[in-house]
C-alpha positions as CSV (number, residue, x, y, z in Angstrom):
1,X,273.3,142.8,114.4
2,X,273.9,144.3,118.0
3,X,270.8,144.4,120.2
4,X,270.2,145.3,123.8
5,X,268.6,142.3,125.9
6,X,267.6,142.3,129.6
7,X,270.3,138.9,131.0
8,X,268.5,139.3,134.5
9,X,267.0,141.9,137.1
10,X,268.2,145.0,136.2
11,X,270.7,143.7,133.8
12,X,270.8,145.1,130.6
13,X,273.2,143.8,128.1
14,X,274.4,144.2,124.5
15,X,274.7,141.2,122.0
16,X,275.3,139.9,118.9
17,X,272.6,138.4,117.4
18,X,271.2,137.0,114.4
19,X,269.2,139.8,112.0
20,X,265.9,139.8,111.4
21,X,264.7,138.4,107.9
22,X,261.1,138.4,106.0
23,X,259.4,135.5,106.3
24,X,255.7,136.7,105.6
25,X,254.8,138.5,102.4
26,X,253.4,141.6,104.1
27,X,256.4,141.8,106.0
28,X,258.7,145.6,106.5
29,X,262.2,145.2,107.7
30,X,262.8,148.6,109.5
31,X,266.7,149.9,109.9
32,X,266.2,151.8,113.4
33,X,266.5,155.0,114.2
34,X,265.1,156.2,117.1
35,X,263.6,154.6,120.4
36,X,262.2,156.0,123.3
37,X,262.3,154.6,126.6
38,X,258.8,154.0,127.9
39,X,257.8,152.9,131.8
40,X,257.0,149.4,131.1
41,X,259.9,149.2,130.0
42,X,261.6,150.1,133.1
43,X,259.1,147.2,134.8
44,X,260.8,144.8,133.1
45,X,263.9,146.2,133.6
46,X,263.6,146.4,137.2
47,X,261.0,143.6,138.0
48,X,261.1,141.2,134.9
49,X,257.6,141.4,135.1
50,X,254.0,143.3,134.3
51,X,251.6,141.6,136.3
52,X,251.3,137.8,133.9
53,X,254.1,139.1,131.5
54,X,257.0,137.2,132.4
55,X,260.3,137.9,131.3
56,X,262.7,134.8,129.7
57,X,266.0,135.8,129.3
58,X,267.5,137.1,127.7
59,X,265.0,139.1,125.7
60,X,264.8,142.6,124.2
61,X,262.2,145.6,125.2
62,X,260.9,148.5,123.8
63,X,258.5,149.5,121.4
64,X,258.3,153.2,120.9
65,X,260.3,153.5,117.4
66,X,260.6,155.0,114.2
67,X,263.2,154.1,111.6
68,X,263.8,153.2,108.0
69,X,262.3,151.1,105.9
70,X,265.3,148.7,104.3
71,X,263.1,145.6,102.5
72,X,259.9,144.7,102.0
73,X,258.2,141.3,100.9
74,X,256.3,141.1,98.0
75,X,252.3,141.8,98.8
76,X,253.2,145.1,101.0
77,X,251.9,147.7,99.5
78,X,251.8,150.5,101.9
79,X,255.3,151.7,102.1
80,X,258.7,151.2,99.7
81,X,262.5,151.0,100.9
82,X,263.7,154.4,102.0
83,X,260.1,155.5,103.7
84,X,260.7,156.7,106.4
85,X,258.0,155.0,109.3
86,X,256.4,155.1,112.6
87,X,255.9,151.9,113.9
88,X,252.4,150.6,115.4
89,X,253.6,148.0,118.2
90,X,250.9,146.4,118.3
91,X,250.4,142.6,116.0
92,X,246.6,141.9,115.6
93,X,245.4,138.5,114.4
94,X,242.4,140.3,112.6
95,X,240.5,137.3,112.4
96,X,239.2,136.5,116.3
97,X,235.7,138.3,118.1
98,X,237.8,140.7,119.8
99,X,239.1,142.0,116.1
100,X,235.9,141.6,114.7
101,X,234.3,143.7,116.8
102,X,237.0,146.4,116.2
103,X,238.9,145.8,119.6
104,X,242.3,145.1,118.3
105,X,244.0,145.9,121.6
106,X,242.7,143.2,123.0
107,X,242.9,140.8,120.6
108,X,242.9,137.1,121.7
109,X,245.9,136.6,119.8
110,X,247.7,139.7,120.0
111,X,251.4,139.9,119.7
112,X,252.8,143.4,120.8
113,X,256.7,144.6,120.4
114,X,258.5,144.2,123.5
115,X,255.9,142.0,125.5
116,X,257.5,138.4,126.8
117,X,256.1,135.7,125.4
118,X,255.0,137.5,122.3
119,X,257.6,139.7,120.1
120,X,260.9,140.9,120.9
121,X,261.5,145.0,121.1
122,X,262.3,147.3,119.3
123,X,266.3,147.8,120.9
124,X,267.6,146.5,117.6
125,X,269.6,147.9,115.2
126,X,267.1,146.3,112.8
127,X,263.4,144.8,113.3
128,X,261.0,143.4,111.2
129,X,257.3,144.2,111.3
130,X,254.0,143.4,109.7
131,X,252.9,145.9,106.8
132,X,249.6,146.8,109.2
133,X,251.9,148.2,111.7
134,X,254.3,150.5,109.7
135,X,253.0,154.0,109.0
136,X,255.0,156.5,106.4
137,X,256.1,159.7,108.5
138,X,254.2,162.9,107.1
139,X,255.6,165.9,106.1
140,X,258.6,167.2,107.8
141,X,257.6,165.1,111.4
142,X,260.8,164.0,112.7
143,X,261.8,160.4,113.8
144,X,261.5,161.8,117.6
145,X,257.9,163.0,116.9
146,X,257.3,159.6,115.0
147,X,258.5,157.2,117.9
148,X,256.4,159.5,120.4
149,X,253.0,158.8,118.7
150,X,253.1,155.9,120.3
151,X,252.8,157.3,123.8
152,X,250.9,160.1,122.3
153,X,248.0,157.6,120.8
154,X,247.9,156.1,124.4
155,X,246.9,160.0,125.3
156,X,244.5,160.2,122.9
157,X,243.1,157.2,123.3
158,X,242.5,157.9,127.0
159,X,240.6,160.9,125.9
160,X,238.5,159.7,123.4
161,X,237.2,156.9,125.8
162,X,236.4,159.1,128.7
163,X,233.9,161.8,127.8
164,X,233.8,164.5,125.1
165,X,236.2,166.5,127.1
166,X,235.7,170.1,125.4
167,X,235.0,173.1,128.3
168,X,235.6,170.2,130.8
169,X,237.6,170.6,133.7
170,X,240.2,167.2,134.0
171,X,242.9,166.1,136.3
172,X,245.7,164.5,135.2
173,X,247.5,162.8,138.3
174,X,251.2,161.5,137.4
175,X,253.2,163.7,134.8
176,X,255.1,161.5,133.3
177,X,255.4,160.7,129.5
178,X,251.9,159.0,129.5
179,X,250.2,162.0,131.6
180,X,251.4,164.6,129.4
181,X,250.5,162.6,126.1
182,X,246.7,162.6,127.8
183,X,247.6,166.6,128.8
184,X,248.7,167.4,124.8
185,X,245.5,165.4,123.3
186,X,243.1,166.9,125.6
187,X,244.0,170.5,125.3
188,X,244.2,169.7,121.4
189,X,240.2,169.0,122.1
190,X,239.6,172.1,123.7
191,X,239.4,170.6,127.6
192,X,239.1,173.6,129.9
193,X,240.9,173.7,133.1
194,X,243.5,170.7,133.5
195,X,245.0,170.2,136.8
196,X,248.3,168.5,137.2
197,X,250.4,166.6,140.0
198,X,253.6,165.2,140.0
199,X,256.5,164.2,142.6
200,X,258.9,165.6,140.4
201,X,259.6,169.5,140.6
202,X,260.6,170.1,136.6
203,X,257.6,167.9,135.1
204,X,255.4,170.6,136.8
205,X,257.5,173.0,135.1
206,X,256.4,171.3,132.3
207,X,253.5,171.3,132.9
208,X,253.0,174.7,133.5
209,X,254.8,176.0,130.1
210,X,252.5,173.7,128.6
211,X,249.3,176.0,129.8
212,X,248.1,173.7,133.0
213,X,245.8,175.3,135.2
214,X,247.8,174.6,138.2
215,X,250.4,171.9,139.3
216,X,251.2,170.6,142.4
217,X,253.7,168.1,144.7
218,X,251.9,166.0,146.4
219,X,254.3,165.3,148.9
220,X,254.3,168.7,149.2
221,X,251.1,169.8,149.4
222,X,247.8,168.3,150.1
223,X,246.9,168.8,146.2
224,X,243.0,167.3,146.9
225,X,242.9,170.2,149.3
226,X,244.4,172.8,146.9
227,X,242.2,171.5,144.1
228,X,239.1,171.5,145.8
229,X,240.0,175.1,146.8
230,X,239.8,176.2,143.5
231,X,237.2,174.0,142.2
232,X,234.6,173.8,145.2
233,X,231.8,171.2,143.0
234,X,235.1,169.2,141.9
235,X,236.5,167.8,138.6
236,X,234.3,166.4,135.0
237,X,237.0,163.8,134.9
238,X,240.6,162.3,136.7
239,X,243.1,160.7,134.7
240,X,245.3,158.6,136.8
241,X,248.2,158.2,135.2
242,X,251.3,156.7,137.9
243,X,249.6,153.5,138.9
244,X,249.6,154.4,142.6
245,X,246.8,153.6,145.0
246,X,247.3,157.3,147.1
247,X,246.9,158.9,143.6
248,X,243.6,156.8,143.5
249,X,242.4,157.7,146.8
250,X,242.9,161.5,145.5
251,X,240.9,160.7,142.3
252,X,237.7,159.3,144.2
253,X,238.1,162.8,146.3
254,X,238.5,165.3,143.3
255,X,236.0,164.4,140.9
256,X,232.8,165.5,140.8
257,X,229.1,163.4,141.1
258,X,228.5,161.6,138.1
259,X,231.9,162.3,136.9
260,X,235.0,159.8,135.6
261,X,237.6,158.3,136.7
262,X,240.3,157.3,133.5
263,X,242.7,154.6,134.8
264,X,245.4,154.6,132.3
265,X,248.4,154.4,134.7
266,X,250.1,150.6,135.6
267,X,250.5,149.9,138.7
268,X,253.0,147.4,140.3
269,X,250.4,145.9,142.6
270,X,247.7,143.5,141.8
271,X,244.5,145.3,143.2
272,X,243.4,148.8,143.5
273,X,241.1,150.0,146.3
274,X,238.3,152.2,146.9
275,X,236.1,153.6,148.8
276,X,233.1,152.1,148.5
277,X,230.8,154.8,149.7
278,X,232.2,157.8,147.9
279,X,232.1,155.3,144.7
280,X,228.8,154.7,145.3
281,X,227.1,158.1,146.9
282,X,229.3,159.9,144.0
283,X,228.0,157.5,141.4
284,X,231.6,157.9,139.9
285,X,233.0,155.8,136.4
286,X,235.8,154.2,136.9
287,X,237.1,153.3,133.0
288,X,240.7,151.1,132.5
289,X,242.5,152.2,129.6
290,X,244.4,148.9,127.3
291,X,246.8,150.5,125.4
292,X,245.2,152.2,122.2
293,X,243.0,151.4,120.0
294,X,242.7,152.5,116.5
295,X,244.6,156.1,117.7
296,X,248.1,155.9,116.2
297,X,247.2,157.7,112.6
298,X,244.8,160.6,114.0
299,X,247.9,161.2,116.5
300,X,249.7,161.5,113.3
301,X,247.8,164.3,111.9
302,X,247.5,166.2,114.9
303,X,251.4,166.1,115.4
304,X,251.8,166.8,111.2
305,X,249.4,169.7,111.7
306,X,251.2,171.3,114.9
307,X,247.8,170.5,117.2
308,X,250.2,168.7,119.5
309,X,254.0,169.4,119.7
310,X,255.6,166.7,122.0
311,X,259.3,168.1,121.4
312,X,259.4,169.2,125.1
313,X,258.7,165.4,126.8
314,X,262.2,164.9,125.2
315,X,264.4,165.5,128.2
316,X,267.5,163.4,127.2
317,X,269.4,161.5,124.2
318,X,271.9,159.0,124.3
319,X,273.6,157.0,121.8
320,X,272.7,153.0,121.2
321,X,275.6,151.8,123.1
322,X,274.8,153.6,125.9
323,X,270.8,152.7,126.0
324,X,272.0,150.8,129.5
325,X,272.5,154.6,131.4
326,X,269.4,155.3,129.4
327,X,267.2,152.4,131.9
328,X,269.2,154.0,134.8
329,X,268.5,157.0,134.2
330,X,264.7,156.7,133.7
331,X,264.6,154.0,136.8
332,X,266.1,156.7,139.4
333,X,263.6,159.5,138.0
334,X,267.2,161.0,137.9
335,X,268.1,165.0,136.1
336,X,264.2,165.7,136.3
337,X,263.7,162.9,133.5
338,X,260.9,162.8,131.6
339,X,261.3,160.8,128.0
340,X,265.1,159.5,127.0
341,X,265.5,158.9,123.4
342,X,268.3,156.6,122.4
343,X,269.6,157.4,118.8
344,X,271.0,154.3,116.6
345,X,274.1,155.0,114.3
346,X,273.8,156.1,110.7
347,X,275.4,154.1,108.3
């Protein structure tokens, strides 16, 4: 089969590789379909590296999918060949204190699509899953919706964990694909105002078709400034979501006493900085988001039931054999980017 591996620094190449088989009894071969391109991703791409994560080469990415399942081994139960799947990257072991306690997102043993050193991604024209991680597609949800529950659960998950956000007013700093899954999921829980920021002029525009409060550049504007304009006593909760330490220093400024800050963006760098004394006189939360936990099939139903319609962070397709100007693309924040999907061939 042909797969797309990182060969080196922002070297992305395709190959011929062996297929995937069953090996495990609970075990779904998926035929792709769909993939999106996700920012960790692109750190890899461009770094080889999150933080620990390591890249080997060569070694394939990605794990925002939705395909087809082809085979199955002979204790699954949940799905058939021909169901059509989202696909849960995330590999549990179920058995250690992390699982056991219901923290499956930070299992001790956890094996998660795309991550060095633990599975290969999803940039396959086939892959092969456990049973736990497919989920059938409901209703008439298309494989674009499917593959953006992932990012989507991350959203929800960041929402659930920070405070019951109905009539609250939130910040959501960085508009990218993760930002505006915690944007979708929040308004589908009622939040009241949202404020947005972003360096890039058509995510605001996003933004604002999507019903946020107000948006702003902030290297155009002093946004903390403009916020605090219109909310004098400051935000309920800020959910940074770029991984950068200004957008930080903005989030200590705009929430409010005894409000939250919802750390769900990754940054390149190894430590974050604050202020102590605002931290402290502000009593302000400061909660790190891991992935998701337990959110993929609620993000389901909220997508089957129209609650949250993701169809505008699609920005751009391309085919499989050009998933290399997709990483370029989303690297230079080039065309007003905001989630590439890369489409594998029927056959």
């Amino acid at each position: 089969m042909r797969s797309f591996m990182l060969t080196g620094v922002s070297r992305l190449e395709m190959l011929e590789v062996p297929a995937p088989v069953i090996v495990n009894s609970t075990d779904v071969l998926i035929r792709m379909k769909v993939a999106g391109v996700c920012g960790s991703d692109i750190h890899y791409f461009l770094n080889g590296r999150i933080g620990s994560q390591v890249v080997e080469y060569p070694f394939t990415v990605g794990h925002e999918c939705a395909g087809v399942v082809s085979e199955t081994g002979p204790g699954v139960t949940r799905v058939r060949p021909g169901d059509r799947v989202a696909v849960e990257p995330a590999m549990p072991c179920y058995e250690c204190d992390q699982c056991l306690a219901g923290r499956h997102h930070t299992c001790r043993r956890l094996r998660f699509l795309g991550c060095p050193g633990q599975s290969p991604g999803c940039l396959s024209e086939y892959l092969v899953m456990p049973e736990t991680s497919c989920f059938p597609i409901p209703g008439d949800m298309n494989f674009d919706e499917a593959a953006l529950s992932e990012p989507l659960a991350i959203g929800l998950y960041s929402v659930r964990q920070s405070m019951p956000v109905q009539d609250k007013i939130a910040g959501i700093l960085g508009f990218g694909p993760v930002g505006m899954s915690v944007y979708l999921t929040a308004a589908s829980k009622n939040a009241g105002k949202i404020y947005v920021t972003d360096r890039i002029e058509s995510r605001l525009d996003i933004a604002g078709a999507a019903g946020a409060e107000w948006g702003g550049n902030p290297d155009r504007e002093d946004i903390t400034a403009m916020i605090m304009d219109r909310e004098p006593r400051g935000l309920d909760i800020v959910y940074e979501c770029c991984g950068k330490q200004e957008a930080m220093d903005q989030a200590v400024d705009l929430v409010k006493p005894g409000g939250k800050i919802v750390i769900v963006g990754i940054p390149e760098f190894d430590r974050w900085s604050f202020c102590a004394e605002k931290l402290r006189r502000k009593e302000i939360t400061v909660l790190n988001i891991r992935r998701q936990n337990h959110a993929l099939e609620e993000t389901l139903d909220l997508i089957d039931r129209g609650d949250v319609d993701p169809g505008a962070m699609v920005t751009h397709r391309f085919p499989f054999e050009k998933t290399g100007d997709a990483f370029s693309l989303v690297a230079e924040y080039a065309d007003g980017v905001m989630k590439a999907m890369i489409d594998f061939p029927d056959w």
